[in-house]
C-alpha positions as CSV (number, residue, x, y, z in Angstrom):
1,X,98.5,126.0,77.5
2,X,95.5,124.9,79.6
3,X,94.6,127.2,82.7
4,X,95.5,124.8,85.2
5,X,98.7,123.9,83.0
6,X,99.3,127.8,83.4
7,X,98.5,128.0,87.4
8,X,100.8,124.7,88.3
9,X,103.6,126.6,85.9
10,X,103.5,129.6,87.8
11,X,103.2,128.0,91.3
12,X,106.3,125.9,90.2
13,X,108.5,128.9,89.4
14,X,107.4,131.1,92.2
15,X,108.4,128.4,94.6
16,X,111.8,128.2,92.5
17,X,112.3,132.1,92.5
18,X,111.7,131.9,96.2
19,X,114.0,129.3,96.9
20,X,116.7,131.1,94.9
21,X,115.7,134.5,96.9
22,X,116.7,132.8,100.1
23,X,119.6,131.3,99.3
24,X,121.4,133.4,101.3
25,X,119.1,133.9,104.3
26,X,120.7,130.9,106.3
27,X,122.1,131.9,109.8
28,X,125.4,130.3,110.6
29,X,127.0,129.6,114.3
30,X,130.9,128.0,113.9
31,X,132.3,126.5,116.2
32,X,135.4,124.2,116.8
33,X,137.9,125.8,115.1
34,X,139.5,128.9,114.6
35,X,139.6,128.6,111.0
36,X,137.9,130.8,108.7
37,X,136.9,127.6,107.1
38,X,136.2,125.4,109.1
39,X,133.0,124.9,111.5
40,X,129.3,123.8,111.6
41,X,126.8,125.9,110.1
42,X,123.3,125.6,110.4
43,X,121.6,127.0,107.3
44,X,118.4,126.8,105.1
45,X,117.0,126.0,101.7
46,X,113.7,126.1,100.5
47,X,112.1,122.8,99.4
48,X,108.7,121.6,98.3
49,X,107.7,121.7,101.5
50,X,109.0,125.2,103.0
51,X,112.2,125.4,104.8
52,X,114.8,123.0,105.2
53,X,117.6,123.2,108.0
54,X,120.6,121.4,107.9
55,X,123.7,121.0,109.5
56,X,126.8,121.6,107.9
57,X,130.3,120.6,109.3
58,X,133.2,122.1,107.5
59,X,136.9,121.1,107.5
60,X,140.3,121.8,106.0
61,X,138.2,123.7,102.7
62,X,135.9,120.7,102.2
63,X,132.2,119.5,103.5
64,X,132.9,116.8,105.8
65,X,129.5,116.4,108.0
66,X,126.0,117.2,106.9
67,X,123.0,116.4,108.9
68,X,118.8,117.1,108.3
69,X,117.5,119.5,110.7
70,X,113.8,120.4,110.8
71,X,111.6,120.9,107.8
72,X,108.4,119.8,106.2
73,X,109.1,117.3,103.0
74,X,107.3,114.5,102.6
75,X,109.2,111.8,104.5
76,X,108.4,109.2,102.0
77,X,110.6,111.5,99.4
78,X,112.9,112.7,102.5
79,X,113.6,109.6,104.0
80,X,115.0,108.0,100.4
81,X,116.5,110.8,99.0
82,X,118.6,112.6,102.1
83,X,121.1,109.7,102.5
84,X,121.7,109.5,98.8
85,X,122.2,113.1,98.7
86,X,124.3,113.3,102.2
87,X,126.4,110.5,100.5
88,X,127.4,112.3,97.0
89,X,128.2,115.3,98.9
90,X,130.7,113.8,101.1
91,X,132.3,112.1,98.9
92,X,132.9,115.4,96.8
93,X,133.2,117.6,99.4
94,X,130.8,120.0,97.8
95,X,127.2,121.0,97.0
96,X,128.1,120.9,93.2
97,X,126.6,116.8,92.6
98,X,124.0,115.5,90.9
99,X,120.2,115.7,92.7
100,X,118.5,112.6,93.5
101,X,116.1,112.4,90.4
102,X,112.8,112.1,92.2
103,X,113.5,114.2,94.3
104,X,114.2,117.4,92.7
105,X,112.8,119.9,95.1
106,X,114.7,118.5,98.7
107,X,117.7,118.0,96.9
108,X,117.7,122.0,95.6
109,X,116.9,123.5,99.7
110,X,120.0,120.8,100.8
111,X,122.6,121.5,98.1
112,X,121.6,125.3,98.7
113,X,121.9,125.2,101.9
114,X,125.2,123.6,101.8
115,X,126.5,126.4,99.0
116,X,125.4,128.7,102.3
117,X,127.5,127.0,104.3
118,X,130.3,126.8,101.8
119,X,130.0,131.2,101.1
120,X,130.0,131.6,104.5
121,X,133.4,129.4,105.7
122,X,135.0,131.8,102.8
123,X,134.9,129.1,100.4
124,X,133.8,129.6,96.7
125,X,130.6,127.9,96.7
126,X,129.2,126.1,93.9
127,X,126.1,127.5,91.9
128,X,122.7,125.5,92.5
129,X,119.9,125.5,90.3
130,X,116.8,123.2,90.4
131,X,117.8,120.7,87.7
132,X,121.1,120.4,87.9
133,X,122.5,117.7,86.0
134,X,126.0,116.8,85.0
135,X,127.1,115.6,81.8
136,X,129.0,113.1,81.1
137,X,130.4,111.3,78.5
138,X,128.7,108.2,76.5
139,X,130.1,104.8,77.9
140,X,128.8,101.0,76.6
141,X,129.7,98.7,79.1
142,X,130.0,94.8,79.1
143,X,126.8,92.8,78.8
144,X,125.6,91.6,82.6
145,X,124.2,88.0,83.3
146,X,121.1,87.0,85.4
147,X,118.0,84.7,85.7
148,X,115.6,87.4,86.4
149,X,115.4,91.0,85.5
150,X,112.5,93.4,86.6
151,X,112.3,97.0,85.4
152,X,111.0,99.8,87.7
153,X,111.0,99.6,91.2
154,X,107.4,100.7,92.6
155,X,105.0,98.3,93.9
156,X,104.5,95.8,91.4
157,X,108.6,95.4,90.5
158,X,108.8,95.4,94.1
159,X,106.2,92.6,94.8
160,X,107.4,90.6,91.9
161,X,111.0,90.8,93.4
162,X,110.1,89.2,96.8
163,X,107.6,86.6,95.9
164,X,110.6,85.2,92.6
165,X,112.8,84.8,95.9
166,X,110.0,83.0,97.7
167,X,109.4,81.4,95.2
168,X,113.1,80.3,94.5
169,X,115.7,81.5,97.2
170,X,118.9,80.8,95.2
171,X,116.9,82.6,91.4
172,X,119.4,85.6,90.9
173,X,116.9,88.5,91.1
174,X,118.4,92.3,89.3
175,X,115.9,95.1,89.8
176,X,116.5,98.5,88.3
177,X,115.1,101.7,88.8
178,X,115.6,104.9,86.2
179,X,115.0,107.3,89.4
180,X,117.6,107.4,92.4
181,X,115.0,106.4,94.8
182,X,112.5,103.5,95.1
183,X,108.7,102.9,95.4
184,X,106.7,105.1,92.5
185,X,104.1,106.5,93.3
186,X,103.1,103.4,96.1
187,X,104.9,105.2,98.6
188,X,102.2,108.3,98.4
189,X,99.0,106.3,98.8
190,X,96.6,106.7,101.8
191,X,94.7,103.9,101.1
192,X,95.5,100.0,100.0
193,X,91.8,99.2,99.1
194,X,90.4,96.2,97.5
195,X,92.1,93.9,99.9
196,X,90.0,91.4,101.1
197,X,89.6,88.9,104.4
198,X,92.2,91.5,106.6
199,X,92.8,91.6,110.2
200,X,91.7,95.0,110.2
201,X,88.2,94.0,107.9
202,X,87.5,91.2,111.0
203,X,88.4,93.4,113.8
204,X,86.4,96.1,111.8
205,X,83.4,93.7,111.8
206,X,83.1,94.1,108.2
207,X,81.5,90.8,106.4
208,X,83.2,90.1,103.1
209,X,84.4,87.1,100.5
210,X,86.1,86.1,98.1
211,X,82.4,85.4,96.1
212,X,81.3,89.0,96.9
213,X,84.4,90.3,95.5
214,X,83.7,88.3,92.2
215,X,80.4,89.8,92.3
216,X,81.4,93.0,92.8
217,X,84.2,93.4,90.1
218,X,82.6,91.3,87.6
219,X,81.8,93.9,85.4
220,X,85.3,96.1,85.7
221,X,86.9,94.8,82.3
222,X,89.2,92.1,83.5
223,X,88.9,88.8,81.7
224,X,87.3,86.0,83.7
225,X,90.9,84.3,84.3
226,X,92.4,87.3,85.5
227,X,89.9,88.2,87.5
228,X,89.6,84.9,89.6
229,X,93.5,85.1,90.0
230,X,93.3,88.9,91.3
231,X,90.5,87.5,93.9
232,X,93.3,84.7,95.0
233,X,95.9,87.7,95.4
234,X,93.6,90.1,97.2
235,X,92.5,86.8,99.7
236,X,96.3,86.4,101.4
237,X,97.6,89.7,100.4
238,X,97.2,91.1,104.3
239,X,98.7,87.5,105.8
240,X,101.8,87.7,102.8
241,X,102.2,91.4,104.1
242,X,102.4,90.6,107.5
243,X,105.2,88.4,106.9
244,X,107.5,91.1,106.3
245,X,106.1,93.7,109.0
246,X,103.2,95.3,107.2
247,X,100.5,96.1,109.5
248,X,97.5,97.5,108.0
249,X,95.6,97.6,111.2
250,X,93.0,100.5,110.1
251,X,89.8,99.8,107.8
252,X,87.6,102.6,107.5
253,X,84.9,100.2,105.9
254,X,84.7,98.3,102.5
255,X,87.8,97.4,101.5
256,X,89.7,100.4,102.4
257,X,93.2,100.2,104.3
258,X,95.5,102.3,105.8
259,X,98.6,101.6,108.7
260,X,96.4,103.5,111.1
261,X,94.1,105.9,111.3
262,X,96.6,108.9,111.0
263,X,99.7,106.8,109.2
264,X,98.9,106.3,105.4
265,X,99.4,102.6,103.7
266,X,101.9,103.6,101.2
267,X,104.6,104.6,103.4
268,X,104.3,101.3,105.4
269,X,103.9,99.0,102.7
270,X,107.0,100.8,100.4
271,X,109.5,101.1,103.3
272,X,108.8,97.3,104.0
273,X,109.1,95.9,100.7
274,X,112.6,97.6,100.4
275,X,114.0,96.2,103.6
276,X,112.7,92.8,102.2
277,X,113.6,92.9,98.7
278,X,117.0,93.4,100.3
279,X,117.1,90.8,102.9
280,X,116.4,88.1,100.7
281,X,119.0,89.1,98.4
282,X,117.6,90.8,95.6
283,X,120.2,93.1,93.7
284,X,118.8,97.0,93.3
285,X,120.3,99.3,90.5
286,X,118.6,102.7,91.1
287,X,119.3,105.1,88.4
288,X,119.1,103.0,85.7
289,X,116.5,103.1,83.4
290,X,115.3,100.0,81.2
291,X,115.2,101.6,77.1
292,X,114.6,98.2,75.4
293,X,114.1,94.7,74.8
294,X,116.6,92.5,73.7
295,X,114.4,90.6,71.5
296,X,115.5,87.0,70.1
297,X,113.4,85.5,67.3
298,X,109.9,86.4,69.3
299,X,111.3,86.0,72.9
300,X,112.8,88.3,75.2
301,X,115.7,87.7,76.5
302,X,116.3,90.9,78.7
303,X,116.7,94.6,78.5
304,X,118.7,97.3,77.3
305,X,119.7,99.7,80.0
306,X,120.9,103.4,80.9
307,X,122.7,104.7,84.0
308,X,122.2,108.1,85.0
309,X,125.9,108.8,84.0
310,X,125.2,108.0,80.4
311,X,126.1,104.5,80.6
312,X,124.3,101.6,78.5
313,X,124.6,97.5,78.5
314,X,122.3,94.7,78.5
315,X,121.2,92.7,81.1
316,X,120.8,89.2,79.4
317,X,117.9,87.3,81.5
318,X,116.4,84.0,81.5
319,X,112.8,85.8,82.4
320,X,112.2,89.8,82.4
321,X,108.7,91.9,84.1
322,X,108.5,95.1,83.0
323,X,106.9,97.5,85.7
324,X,107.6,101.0,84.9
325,X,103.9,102.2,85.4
326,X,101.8,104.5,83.9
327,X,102.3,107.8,81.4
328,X,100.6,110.9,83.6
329,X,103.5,112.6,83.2
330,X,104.0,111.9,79.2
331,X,101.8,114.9,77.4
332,X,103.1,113.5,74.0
333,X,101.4,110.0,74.9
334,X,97.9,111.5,76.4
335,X,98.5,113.2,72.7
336,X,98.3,110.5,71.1
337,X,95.7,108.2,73.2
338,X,93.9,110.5,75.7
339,X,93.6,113.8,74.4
340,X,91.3,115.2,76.5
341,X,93.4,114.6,79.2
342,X,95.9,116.8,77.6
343,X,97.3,119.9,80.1
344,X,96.3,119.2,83.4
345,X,98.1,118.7,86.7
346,X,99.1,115.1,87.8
347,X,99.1,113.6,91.3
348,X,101.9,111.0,89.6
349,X,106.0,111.1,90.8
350,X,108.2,112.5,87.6
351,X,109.1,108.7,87.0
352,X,105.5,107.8,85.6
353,X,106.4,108.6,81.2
354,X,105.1,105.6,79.8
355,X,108.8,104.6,78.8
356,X,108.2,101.0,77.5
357,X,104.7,102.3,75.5
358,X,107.0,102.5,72.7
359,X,108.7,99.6,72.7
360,X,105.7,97.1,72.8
361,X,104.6,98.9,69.7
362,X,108.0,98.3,68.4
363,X,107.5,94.5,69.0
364,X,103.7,94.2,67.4
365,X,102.5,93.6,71.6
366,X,99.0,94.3,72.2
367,X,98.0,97.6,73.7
368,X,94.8,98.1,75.4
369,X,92.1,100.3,76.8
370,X,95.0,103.5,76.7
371,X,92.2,106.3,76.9
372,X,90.8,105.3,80.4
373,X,92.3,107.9,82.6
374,X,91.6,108.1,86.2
375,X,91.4,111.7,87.6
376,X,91.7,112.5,91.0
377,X,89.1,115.0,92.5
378,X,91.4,117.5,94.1
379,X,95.1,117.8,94.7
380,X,96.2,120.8,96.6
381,X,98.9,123.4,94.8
382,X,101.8,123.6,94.5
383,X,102.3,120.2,96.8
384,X,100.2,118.1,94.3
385,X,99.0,116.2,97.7
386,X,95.8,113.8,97.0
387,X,92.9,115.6,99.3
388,X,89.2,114.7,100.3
389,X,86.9,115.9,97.9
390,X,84.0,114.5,100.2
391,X,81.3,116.1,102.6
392,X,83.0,119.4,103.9
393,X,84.7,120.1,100.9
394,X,83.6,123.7,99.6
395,X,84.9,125.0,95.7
396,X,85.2,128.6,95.2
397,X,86.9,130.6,92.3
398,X,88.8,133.4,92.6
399,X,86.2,135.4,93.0
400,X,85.1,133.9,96.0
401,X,81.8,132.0,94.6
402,X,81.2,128.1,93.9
403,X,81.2,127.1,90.5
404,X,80.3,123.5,90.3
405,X,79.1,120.4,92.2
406,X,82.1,119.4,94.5
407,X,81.1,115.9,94.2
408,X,81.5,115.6,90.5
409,X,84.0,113.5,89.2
410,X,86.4,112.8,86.6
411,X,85.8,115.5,83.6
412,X,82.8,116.5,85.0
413,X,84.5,118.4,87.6
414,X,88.1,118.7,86.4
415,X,86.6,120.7,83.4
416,X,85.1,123.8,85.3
417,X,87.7,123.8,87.5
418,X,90.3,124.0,84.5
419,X,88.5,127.0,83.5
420,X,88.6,129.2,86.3
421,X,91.6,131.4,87.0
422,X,92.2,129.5,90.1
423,X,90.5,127.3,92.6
424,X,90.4,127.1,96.5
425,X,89.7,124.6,98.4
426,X,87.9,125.5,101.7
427,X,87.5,123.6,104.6
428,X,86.0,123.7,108.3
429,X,88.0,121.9,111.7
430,X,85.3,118.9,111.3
431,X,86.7,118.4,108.3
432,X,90.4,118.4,109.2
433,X,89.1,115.7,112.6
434,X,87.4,113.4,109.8
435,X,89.8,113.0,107.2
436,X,93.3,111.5,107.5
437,X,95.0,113.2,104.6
438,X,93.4,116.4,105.4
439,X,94.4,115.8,109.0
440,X,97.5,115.3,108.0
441,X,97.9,118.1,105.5
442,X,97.0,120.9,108.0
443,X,99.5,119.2,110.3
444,X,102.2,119.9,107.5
445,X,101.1,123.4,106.7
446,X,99.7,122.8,103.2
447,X,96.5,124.7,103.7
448,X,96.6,128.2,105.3
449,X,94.9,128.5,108.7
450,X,92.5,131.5,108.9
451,X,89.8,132.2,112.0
452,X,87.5,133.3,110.2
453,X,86.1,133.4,106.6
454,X,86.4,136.8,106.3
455,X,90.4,136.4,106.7
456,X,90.2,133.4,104.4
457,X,88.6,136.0,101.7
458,X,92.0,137.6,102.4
459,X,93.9,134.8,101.6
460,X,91.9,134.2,98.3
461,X,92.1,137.8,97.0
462,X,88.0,137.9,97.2
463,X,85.4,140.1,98.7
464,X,85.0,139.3,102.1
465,X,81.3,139.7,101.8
466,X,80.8,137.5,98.5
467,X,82.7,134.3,99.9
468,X,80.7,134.8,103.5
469,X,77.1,134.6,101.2
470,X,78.6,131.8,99.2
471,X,78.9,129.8,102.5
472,X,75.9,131.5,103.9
473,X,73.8,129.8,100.7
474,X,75.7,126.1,101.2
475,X,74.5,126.3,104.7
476,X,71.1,126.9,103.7
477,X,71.1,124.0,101.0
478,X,72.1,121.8,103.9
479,X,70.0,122.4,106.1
480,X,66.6,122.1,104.1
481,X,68.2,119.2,102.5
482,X,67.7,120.7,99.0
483,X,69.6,120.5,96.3
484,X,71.7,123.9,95.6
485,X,72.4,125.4,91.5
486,X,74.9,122.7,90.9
487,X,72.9,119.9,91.6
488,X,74.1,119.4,95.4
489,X,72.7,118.5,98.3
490,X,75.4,119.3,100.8
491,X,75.7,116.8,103.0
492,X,76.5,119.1,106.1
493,X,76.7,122.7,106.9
494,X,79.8,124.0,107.3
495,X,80.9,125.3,111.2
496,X,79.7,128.9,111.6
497,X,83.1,129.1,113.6
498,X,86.8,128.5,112.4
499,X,89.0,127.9,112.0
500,X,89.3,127.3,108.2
501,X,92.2,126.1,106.2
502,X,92.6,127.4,102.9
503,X,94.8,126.0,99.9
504,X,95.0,126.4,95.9
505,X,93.2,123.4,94.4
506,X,92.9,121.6,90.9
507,X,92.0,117.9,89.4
508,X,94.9,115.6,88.1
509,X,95.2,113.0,86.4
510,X,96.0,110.3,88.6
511,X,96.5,106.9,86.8
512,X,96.6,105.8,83.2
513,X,94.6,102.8,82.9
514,X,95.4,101.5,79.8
515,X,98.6,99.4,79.0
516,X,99.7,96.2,77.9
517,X,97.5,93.3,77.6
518,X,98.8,90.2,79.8
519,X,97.3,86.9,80.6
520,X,96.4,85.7,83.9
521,X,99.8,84.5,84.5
522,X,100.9,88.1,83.5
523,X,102.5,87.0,80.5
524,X,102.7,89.9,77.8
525,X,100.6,88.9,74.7
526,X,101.9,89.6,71.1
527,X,98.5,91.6,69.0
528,X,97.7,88.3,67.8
529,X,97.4,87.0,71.5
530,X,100.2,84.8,71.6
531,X,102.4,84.8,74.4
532,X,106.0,86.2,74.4
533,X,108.3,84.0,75.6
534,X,110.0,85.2,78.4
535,X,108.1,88.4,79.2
536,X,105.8,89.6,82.3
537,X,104.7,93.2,83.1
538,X,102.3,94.0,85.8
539,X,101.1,97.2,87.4
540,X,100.4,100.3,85.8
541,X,102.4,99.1,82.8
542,X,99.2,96.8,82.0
543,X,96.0,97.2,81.4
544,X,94.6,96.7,85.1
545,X,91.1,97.8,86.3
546,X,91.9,98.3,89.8
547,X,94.8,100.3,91.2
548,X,97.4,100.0,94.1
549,X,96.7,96.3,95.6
550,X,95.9,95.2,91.9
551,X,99.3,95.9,91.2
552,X,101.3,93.9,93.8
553,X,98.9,91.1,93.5
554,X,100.2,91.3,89.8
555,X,103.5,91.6,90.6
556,X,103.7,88.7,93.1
557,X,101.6,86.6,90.2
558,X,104.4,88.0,87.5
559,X,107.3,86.8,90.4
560,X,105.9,83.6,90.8
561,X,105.4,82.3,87.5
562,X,108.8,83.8,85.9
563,X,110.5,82.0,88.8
564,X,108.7,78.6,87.9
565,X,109.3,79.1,84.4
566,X,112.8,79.5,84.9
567,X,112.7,76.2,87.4
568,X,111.5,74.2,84.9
């Protein structure tokens, strides 16, 4: 295995041991009853996060009340996953259910916390370990009936959903999901860029069109149909948002969006696609997960499906759009056609396998462009948040000395780091006022905050001395505006003064590029470029050359044209 493969493996089951160490560290206060068993009990589990406090109401030898206390998941996970998980142990009266796949972590601190609560009322509380899973018995099921299907729920699936039922109110919309909660990797993003003619761009004073953006993506591999329809999209995608309560108010210049300056797109934008998916009436089957095509002589006409409890059936559809994204997290696919993206970390939520990569090779449907790989500069360990890799951001090994040119990208920089033993990431208080997700990451803990860089040398496991002349030599390249031994002109000295914040760091791959080749009407094309009847895929799934808004301007094209085919 890779070094970094190594580092995020060991992060992982340290944070897993140390969960399991504190399993029985709760404290407890009953009250209500005299009962040995029954009471509330506040207790805590250990999540991705750090601690998480709940409360848990016992009565009559059962779990009857369960309430989130304070803790520091990410609330896009949080928000999804805690009712799910409140609702299964309720309704078994226990902390021995399923976890809400996709959100492995939270699940483990609240089940664990409620086997606390469990030990303590005297009951005999159920074992928990981090991928618990039930089995259960193989069941086939009757064949379900609809006009449109759509597999995965992130933000193309999502997109495509609302705009069929704009398109046509009374078209019977099914959406399923493999995980138990919504949104992919959408509901992480900072930044919704691309989008042209916003609110936020005019208030912003920034001058753009419609023939600039032509001009500017001209060259990025789309075909010339595809790419006049993705200018189209991008033109009214902040109006179509702002019909359902999506308020990208902050542009940070270009083409860049986020809700405000210290509230990230993704969350927004995911949380008010659901709610309107929903209201218009579209029907959401979360753990279930799309495993083929029912294929008719050449056309499609639906998909064969899995439930988390081992259950399979069809859903027989008039029009299907596959969007189950990309394959970061499928080794055996980068295997076969990225290998030199082979063993690092990914920025990607567990959903992202490449599931239906497969099955258009079944079927003879064209592939294309599957070695393009976007890295991500820097994500911060164990969290696996996306950080600025910009001005401020200083590299050091374990050692305490820089390595490389922080402003590298994609191999160039994931490489060296890769090498090292580990990686921090340091970073001065200018850097944590400029940045939103760094701002936001020291808010949430997930750097270390040290005074001085002496006491961030202590953090590291360096010489104090070594990582003060590293810092002392970056200052000097900045200020003579020279370029340093990597190849850097720093763009800024770092603040003589902390305080510092200090986290593990590595490169990820962050979106697989390549996929399915679609037309600009995001019909799936057979190798021969013919058109399968009765098939759309949009997002990551496809071959796309842009990233989050290029994906729900494909899935509302996908929506649209499914639900006119289907009128007609």
């Amino acid at each position: 295995m890779k070094k970094i493969g190594k580092t995020l493996l060991a992060a992982l089951l340290a944070l897993a041991l140390l969960a399991g160490c504190r399993a029985g560290s709760g404290s407890s206060s009953a009250s209500g009853s005299q009962s040995a068993q029954s009471g509330r009990y506040t207790v805590t589990g250990s999540g991705y996060g750090g601690d998480v406090a709940v409360e848990v109401t016992i009565e009559n030898g059962a779990v009857t009340g369960l309430e989130l206390g304070e803790h520091k998941e990410s609330l896009v996970v949080i928000e999804r996953a805690f009712p799910l998980l409140r609702q299964r142990i309720l309704e078994a009266g226990t902390a021995d259910v399923d976890s809400v796949s996709g959100a492995t972590f939270s699940s483990y601190a609240v089940k664990s916390a409620v086997a606390q609560a469990m030990a303590q009322a005297g009951l005999k509380a159920p074992a928990i370990g981090m991928n618990d899973k039930k089995e259960y018995e193989a069941v086939t099921l009757e064949d379900v009936t609809t006009d449109l299907v759509i597999v995965g729920g992130g933000p193309s699936g999502l997109a495509a959903a609302i705009n069929a039922k704009e398109t046509n109110p009374d078209l019977r919309v099914l959406l399923v999901e493999k995980l138990d909660i919504l949104s992919g990797n959408g509901k992480f993003d900072l930044n919704f860029y691309d989008m042209f003619n916003s609110e936020a761009q005019k208030a912003n004073g920034v001058e753009d069109s419609k023939e600039q953006f032509l001009k500017d993506m001209k060259d990025a591999g789309d075909s010339p149909a595809r790419l006049q329809v993705w200018a189209d999209g991008e033109e009214v995608m902040d109006a179509w948002l702002r019909g359902f309560g999506v308020t990208l108010d902050y542009n940070y210049g270009g083409r860049n969006h986020m809700a405000t300056k210290d509230n990230y797109a993704g969350q927004m934008i995911q949380r008010e696609m659901e709610k309107q998916a929903l209201a218009l009436g579209v029907e959401i089957r979360t753990g279930t997960a799309g495993t083929d095509l029912v294929m008719e002589d050449d056309a499609v006409k639906g998909v064969s499906v899995r439930t988390s409890r081992n259950e399979s059936y069809r859903i027989l559809a008039g029009a299907t759009i596959i969007a189950t994204g990309g394959f970061s997290c499928n080794q055996d696919l980068l295997e076969e056609y990225a290998p030199d993206y082979v063993g690092y970390a990914t920025s990607n939520q567990m959903g992202a396998t490449g599931d239906f990569v497969p099955v258009f090779e079944k079927y003879g449907m064209k592939l294309e462009n599957m070695g393009k790989i976007r890295m991500i500069p820097l994500i911060l360990l164990p969290s696996r948040d996306l950080t600025n890799s910009g001005a401020g951001t200083v590299l050091v090994n374990q050692d305490g000395e820089r390595f490389v040119n922080e402003r590298n990208s994609e191999l160039a920089l994931a490489e060296p780091i890769r090498q090292q033993e580990s990686v921090w990431m340091v970073v001065d208080s200018q850097k944590a006022a400029d940045h939103a997700n760094v701002r936001k990451q020291v808010k949430e803990g997930r750097f270390t905050q040290v005074a001085t860089l002496e006491e961030a040398a202590r953090v590291i496991g360096c010489d104090a001395g070594t990582l003060e002349d590293t810092f002392a030599a970056y200052n000097a390249s900045a200020e003579a505006g020279v370029a340093d031994a990597f190849g850097l002109v720093p763009e800024r000295a770092i603040l003589t003064e902390g305080p510092y914040y200090v986290s593990k760091a590595a490169s990820a791959v962050h979106m697989t590029k390549g996929g399915v080749a679609c037309d600009e009407q995001a019909r799936v094309l057979y190798e021969n470029g013919s058109v399968v009847n009765g098939l759309y895929a949009c997002g990551e799934v496809t071959w796309q050359s842009g990233g989050y808004s290029q994906s729900v301007v494909f899935g509302r094209v996908a929506g649209a044209n499914a639900a006119a085919a289907l009128a007609d």
